[in-house]
BAZA-62640 format. One record per residue (C-alpha): residue in one letter; x, y, z; residue number from 1. Coordinates in steps of 0.001 Angstrom, whole numbers. Layout:
REM BAZA-62640
A; X; Y; Z; NUM
...
This chain:
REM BAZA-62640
X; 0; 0; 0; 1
X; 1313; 3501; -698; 2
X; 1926; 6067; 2135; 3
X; 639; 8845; 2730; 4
X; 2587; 11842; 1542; 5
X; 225; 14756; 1955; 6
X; -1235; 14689; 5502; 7
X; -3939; 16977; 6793; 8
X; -4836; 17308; 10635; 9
X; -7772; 19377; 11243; 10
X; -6800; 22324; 9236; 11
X; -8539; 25332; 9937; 12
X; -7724; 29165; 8176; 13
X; -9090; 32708; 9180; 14
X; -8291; 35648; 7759; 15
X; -8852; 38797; 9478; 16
X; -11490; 41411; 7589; 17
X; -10485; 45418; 7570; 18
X; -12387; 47597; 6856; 19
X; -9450; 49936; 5880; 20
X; -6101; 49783; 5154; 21
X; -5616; 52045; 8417; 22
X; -7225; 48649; 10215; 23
X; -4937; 46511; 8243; 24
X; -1982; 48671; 10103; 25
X; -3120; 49099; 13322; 26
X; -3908; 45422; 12713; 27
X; -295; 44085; 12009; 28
X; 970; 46217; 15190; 29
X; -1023; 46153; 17713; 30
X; -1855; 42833; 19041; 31
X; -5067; 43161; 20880; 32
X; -6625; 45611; 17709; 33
X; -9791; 43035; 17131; 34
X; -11240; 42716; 13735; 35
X; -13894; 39831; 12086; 36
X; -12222; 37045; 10624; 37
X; -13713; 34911; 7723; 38
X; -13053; 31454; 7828; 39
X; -11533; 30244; 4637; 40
X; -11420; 26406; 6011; 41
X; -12474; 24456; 9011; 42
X; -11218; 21026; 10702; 43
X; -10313; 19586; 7379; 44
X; -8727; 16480; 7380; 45
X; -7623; 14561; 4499; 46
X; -4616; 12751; 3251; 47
X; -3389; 12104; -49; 48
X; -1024; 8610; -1248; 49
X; 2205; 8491; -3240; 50
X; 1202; 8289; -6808; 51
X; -2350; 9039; -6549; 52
X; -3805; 12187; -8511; 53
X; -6496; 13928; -6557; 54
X; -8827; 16395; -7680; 55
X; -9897; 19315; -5185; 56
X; -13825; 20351; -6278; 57
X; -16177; 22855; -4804; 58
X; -17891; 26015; -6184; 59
X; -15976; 29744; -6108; 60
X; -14718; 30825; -2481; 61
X; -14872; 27208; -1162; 62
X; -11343; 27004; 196; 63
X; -9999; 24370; -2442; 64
X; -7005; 27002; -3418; 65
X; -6709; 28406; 60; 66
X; -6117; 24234; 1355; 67
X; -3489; 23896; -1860; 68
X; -1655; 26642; -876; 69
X; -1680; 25409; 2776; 70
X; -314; 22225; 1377; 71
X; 2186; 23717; -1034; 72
X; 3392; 26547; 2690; 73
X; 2494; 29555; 657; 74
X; 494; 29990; 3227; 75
X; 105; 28386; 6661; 76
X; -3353; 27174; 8749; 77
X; -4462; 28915; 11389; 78
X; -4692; 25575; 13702; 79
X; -4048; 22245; 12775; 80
X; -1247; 19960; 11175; 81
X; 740; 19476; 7928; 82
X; 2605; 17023; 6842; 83
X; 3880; 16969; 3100; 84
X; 6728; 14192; 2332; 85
X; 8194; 15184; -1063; 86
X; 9280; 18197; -3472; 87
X; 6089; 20512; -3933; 88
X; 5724; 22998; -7098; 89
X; 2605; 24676; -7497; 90
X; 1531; 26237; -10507; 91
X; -1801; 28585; -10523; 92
X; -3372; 30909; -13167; 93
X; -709; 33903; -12249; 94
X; 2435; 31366; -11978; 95
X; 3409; 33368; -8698; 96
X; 6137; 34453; -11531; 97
X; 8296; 38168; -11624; 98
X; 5977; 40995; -13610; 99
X; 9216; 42831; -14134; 100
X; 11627; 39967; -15404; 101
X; 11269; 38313; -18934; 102
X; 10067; 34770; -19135; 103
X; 13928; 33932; -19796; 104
X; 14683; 35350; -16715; 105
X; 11521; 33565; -14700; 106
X; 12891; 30849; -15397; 107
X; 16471; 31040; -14056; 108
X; 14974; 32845; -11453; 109
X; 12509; 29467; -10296; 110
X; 15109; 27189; -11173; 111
X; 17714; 28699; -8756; 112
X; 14696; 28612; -5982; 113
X; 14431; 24987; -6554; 114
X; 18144; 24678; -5955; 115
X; 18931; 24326; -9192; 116
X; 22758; 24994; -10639; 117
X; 23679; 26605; -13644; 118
X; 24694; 23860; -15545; 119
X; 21205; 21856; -14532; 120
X; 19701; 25167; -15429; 121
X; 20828; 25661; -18850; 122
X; 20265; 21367; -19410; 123
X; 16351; 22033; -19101; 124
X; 16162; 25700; -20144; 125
X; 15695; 24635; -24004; 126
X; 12999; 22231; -23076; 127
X; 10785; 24215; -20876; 128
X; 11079; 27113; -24093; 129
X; 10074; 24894; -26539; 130
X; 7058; 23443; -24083; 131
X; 5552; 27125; -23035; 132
X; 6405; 27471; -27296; 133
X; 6004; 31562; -26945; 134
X; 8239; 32548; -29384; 135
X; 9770; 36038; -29610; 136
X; 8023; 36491; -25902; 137
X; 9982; 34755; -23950; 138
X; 12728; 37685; -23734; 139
X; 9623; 39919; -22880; 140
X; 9044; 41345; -19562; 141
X; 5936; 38780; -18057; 142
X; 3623; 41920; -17252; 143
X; 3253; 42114; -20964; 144
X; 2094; 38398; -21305; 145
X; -1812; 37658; -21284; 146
X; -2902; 35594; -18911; 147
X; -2520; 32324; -21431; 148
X; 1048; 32886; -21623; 149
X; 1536; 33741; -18834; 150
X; 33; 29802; -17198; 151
X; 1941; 28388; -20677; 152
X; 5338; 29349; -18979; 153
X; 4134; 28853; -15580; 154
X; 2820; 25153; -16290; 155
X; 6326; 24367; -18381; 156
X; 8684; 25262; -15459; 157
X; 6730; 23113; -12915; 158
X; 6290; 20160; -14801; 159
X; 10362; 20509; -15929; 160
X; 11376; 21234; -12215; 161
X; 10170; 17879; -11995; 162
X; 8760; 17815; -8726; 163
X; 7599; 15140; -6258; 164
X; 3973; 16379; -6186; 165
X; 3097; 18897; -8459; 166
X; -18; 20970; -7555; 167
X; -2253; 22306; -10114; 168
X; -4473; 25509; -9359; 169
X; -6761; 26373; -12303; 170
X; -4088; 27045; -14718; 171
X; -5476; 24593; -17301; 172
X; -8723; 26742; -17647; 173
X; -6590; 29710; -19583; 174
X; -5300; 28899; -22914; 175
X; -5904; 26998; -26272; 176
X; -6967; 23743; -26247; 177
X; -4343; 22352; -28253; 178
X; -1737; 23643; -25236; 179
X; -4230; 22302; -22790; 180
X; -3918; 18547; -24454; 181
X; -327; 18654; -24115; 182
X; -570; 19760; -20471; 183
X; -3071; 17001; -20105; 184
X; -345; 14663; -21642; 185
X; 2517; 15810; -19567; 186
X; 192; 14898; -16224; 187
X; -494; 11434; -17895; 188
X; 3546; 11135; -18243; 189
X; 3769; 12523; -13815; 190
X; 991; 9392; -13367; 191
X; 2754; 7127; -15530; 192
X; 6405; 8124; -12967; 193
X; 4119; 7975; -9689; 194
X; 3762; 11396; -8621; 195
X; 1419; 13188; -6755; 196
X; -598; 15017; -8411; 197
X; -3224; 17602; -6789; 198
X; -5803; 18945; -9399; 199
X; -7947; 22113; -7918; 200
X; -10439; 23229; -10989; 201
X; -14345; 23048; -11783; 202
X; -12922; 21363; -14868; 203
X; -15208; 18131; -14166; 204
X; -14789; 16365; -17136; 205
X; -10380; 16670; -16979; 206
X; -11505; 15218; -13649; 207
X; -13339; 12064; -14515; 208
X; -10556; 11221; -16936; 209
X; -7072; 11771; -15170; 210
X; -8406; 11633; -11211; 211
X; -8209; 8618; -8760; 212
X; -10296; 10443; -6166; 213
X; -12285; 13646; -5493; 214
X; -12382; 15945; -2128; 215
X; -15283; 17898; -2350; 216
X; -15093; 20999; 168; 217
X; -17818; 23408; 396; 218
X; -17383; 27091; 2342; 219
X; -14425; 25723; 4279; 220
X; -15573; 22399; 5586; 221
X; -15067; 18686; 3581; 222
X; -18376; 17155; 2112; 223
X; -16618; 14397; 1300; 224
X; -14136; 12450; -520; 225
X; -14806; 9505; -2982; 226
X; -14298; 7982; -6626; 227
X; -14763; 10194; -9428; 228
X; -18192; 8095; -10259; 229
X; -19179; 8852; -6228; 230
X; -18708; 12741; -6307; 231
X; -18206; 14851; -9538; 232
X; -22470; 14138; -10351; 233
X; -23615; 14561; -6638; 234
X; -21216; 17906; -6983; 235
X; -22941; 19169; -9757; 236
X; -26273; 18086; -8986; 237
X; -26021; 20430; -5881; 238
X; -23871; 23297; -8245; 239
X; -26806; 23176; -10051; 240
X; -29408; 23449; -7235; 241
X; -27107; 26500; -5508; 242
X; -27471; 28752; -8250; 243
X; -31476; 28906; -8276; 244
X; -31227; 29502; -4480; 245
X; -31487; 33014; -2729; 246
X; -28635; 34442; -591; 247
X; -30079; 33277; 2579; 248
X; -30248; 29782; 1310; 249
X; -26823; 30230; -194; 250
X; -25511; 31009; 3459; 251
X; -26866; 27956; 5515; 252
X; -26932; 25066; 3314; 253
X; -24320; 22547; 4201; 254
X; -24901; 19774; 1488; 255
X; -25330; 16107; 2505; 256
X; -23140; 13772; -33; 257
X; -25098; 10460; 1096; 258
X; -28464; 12390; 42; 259
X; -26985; 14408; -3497; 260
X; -25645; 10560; -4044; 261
X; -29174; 9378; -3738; 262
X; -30460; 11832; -5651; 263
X; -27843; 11875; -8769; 264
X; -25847; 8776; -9077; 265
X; -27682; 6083; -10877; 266
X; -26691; 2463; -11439; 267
């Protein structure tokens, strides 16, 4: 049996809520300034196995990319415990790349980050060019990039830094589909090695194909986790059912995956 290389202890994440940026200050420097928090996740558990590609499904402001980032120590939880066994790169929509270096740059720039030398550096540096395949714009400063190249150049380094687990945050839902079947590929080719994979999207159908299991979190708290075939139709069954409901029945419904099973999974 596989172990466990992404562990999750009751994770729970506020963030505090200003009302200006004057409360933001007085925030960071006075200790005892109290402000509302929102909570962005609470007591989630989960863990996640060597070689096993996950996908991380809820609807907008859910927590999915707040828990990835958790996972990945961009940020950290407010209470609880993480354990992560393995090499983590993240890639998400903005690439967390430099506006004001070129793409040539970005990439000696994450490379070095990743401990990379300069000889390792320049061994991949053709590859990950030709991947991102942005011609004349990869001497460009990335501010001028749209936000398809920008998740082109983001998803090449990651998958050439060759990491452990690789954590995907939405950035397959910008950019042609031709690029997005040879990201699609590339994951196949991280399965194929046993890596980790972490998929956060609404992209259900990329899902069903390349996913071993689904978490389904909903404002902050886990729903549940299951096959594919036991979660992506209950999901959407109740996506579907949230957005003909009022505000007030936005706020309090918790949804029940035994009873969205009942209702949507046939067979």
């Amino acid at each position: 049996m596989s172990e466990n290389v992404i562990i999750c202890e009751h994770i729970t994440k506020d963030y505090p809520l200003y009302s200006s940026f004057g409360d933001k200050i007085k925030g960071l420097v006075m200790k005892n300034n109290k402000v509302g928090t929102f909570r962005a996740l609470d007591d989630v558990s989960i863990t996640m196995k060597k070689g096993e590609c996950v996908g991380l499904i809820g609807l907008n402001g859910s927590g999915k990319s707040t828990l990835a980032s958790i996972i990945t120590g961009i940020t950290t939880a407010t209470q609880g415990r993480v354990e992560v066994k393995g090499e983590v790169s993240m890639l998400c929509a903005s690439s967390g790349m430099r506006s004001q270096l070129s793409g040539l740059d970005n990439i000696r720039f994450k490379c070095l980050l990743m401990g990379y030398t300069d000889k390792q550096i320049k061994e991949i540096e053709k590859e990950i060019i030709e991947f991102a395949d942005i011609g004349i714009h990869i001497n460009q400063p990335v501010k001028t990039y749209s936000s398809g190249m920008r998740s082109r150049l983001g998803f090449a380094i990651a998958v050439h830094i060759d990491p452990e687990i690789l954590i995907i945050d939405e950035a397959l839902s910008v950019g042609d589909s031709s690029f997005t079947d040879k990201c699609l590929n590339k994951v196949e080719e991280f399965k194929e090695k046993g890596k980790t994979i972490v998929f956060v999207s609404h992209a259900v159908t990329q899902m069903t194909t390349f996913c071993d299991r689904i978490i389904w979190i909903n404002q902050g708290k886990l729903i549940g986790t299951g096959t594919p075939d036991e979660i992506i139709k209950p999901y959407c069954g109740f996506a579907r059912e949230f957005n003909g409901m009022t505000n007030e029945q936005r706020k309090s419904i918790v949804p029940d995956l035994k009873e969205y099973q009942k209702k949507y999974c046939t067979g």
